[in-house]
C-alpha positions as CSV (number, residue, x, y, z in Angstrom):
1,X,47.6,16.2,-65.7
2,X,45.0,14.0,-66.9
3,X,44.4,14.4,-70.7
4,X,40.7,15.5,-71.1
5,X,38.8,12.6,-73.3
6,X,38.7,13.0,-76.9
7,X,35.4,13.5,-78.5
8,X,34.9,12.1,-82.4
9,X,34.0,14.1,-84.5
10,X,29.9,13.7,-85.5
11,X,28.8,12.0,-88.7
12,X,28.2,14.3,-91.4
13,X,25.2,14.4,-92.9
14,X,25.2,17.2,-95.4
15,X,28.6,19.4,-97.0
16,X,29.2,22.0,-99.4
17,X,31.4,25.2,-99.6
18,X,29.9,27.1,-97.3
19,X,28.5,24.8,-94.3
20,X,28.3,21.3,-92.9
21,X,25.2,19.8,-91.5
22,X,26.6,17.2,-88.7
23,X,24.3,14.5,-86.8
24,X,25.0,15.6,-83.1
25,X,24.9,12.7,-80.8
26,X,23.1,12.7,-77.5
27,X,24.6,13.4,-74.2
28,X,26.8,15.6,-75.4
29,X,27.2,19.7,-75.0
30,X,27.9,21.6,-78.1
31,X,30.6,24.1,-76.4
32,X,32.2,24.2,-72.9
33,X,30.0,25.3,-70.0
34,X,31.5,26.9,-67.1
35,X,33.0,24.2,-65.4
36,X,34.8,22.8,-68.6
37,X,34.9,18.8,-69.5
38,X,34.4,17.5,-73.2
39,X,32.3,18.9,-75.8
40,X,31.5,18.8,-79.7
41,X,33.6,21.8,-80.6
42,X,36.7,19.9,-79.2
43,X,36.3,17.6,-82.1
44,X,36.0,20.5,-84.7
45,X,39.5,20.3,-85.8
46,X,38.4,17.4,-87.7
47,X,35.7,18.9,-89.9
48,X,38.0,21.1,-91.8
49,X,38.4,19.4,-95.2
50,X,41.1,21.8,-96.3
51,X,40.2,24.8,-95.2
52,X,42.4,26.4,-92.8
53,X,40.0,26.9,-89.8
54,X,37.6,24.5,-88.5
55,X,33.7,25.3,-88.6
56,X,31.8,26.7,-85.7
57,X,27.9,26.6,-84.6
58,X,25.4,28.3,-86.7
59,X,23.0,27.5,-83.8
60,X,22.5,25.3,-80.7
61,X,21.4,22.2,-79.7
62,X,21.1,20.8,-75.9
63,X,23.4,18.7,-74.2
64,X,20.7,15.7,-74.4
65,X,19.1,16.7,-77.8
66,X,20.4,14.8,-80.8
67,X,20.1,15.2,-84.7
68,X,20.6,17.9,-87.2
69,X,23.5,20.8,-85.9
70,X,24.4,23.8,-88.7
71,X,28.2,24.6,-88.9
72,X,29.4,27.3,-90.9
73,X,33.0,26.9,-92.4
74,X,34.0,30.4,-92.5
75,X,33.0,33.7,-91.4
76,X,31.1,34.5,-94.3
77,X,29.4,31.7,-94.0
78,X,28.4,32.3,-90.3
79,X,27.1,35.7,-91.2
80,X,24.9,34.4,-93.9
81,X,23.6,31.9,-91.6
82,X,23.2,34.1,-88.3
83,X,20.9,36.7,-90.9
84,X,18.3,33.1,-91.5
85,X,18.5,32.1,-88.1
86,X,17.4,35.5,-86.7
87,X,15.3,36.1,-89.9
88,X,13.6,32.7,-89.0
89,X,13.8,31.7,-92.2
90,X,15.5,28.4,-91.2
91,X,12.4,25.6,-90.8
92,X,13.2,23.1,-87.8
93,X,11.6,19.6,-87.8
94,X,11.9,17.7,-84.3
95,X,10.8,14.5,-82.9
96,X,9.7,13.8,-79.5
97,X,8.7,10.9,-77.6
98,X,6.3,12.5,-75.0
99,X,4.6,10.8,-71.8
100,X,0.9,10.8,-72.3
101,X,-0.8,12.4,-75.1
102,X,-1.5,15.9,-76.5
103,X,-5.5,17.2,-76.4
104,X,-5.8,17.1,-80.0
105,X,-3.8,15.5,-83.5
106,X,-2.2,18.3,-84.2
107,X,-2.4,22.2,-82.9
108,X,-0.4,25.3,-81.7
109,X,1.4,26.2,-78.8
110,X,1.6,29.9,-78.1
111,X,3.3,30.5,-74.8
112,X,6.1,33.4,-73.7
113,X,8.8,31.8,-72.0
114,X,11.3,33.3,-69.5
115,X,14.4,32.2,-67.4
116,X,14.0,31.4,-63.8
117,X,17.5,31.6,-61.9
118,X,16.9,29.8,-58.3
119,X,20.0,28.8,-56.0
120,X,19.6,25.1,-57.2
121,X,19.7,26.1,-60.8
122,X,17.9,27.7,-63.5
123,X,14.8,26.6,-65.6
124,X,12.5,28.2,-68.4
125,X,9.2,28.6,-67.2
126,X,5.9,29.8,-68.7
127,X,5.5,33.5,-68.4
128,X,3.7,36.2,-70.4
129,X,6.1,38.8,-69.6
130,X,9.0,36.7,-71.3
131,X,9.7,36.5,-74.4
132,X,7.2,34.9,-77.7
133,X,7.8,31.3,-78.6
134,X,5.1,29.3,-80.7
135,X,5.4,25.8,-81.5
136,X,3.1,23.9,-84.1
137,X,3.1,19.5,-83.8
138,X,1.2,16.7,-85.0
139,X,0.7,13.0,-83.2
140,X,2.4,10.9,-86.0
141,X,1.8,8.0,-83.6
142,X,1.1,6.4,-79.9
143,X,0.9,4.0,-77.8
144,X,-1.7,4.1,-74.8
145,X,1.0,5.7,-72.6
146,X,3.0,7.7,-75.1
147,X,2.7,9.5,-78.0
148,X,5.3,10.2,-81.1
149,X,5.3,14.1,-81.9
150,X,6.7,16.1,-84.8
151,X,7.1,19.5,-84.0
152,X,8.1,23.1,-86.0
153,X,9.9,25.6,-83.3
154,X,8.7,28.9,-84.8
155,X,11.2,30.5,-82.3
156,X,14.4,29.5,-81.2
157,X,13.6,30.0,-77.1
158,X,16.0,27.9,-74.8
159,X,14.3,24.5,-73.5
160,X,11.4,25.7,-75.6
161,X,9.7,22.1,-77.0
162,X,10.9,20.9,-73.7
163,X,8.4,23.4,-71.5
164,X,5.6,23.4,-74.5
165,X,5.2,19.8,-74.5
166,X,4.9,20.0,-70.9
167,X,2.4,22.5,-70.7
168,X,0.3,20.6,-72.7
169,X,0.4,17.6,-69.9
170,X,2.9,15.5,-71.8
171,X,6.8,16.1,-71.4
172,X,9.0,15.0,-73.5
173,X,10.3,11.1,-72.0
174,X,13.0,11.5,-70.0
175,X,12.6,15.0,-69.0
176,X,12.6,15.2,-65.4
177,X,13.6,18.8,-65.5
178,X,10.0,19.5,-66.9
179,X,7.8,17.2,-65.0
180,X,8.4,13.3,-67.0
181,X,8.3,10.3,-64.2
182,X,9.7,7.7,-66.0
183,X,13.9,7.5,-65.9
184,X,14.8,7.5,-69.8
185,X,17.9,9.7,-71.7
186,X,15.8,12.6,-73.1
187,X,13.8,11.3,-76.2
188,X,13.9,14.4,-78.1
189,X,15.4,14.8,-81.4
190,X,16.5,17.0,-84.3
191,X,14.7,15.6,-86.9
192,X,15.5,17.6,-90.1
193,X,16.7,21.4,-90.7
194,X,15.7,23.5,-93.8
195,X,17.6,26.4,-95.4
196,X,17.2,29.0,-98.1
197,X,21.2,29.2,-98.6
198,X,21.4,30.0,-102.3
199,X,19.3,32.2,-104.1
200,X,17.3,30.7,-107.2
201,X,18.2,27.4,-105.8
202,X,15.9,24.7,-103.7
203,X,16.2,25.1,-100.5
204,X,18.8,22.6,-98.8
205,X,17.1,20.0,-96.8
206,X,19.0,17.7,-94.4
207,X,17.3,14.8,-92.1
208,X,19.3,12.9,-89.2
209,X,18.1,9.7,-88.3
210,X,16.5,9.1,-85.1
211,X,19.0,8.0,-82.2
212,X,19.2,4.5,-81.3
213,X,18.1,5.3,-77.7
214,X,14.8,6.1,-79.3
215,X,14.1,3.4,-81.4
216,X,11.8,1.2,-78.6
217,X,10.0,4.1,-77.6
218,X,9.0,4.9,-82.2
219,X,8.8,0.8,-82.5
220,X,5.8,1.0,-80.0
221,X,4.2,4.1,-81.8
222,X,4.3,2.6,-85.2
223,X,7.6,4.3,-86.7
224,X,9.0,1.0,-88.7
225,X,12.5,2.1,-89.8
226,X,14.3,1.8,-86.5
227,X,16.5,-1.4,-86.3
């Protein structure tokens, strides 16, 4: 049998006693779906340092999403996190490199999302019966054709910047799933996580830097640190 590839373990980009921040890469799912094949938590092994279990997810990313990904090192950990998370306590900064350009500089999403199972597959679509999800973003730049978002989830829905940026008549590059035309990897990006982990102390603040599939697409909207 066929030794399933490896996958190397993510850079890490913040660690202390209680939980490691890693820089997920892009293309990449965070645990095995259904049908198997590799994914980050194979690699998990390798992010011990000394304890005698590896970490496991705080939280998700998506398979094409890259950036900032929580890991708690022990159960304790992981409870304390799972109590922000659901608490949402835990302030989530993305970027997105979106087709077109929003109606205004900055503003709110407010749309209820559900999940629509079809025989070719499943997709979140746009639906006042599901459940709440608000998103907040600001144009930090653009092009004529494209436009540089930052964006504050302030819920955790499945696909939910993805379908937002949509409805606001500019998906995220890449995103066919949700209406993009031009053929790009998914320009989406977990820009910088924020947690209250420790009381009477600043908040932990941890920023990934953006993927180098992105950089041509920030270049043209003015972002100058991509090389």
């Amino acid at each position: 049998m066929r030794a399933r590839p490896a996958v190397p373990p993510p850079p890490v980009l913040y660690k202390d006693a209680l939980i490691l921040v890693v820089d997920k890469p892009a293309g990449i799912p965070v645990h095995a779906g259904p049908g198997g094949g590799p994914n980050l938590e194979d690699c998990f092994g390798a992010l011990r340092f000394g304890l005698p279990r590896p970490p496991a997810l705080a939280h998700r990313l998506d398979r094409d999403t890259s950036g900032c990904l929580v890991l708690g090192r022990h159960p304790k950990a992981l409870r304390k996190l799972g109590r922000l998370f659901s608490e949402g306590r835990v302030e989530k900064t993305y970027w997105a490199v979106v087709e077109g350009s929003p109606p205004a500089t900055e503003g709110r999403v407010d749309l209820a999302l559900r999940k629509e199972t079809r025989r070719t597959g499943w997709r979140m679509v746009i639906d006042e019966r599901g459940q709440a999800a608000i998103t907040d973003y600001r144009v930090l730049g653009r092009t004529p054709d494209m436009t540089w978002l930052e964006l504050y989830p302030r819920t955790g829905r499945t696909h939910q910047i993805r379908v937002h940026c949509a409805s606001l008549g500019c998906p995220v590059l890449g995103d066919a799933a949700y209406g993009a035309r031009r053929s790009a990897p998914l320009h989406l990006h977990s820009r910088a996580i924020a947690l209250p982990l420790y009381p009477n102390r600043p908040e932990i603040r941890v920023e990934a830097p953006p993927p180098r599939h992105m950089h041509d697409a920030l270049r043209a909207c003015g972002y100058a640190e991509a090389t």
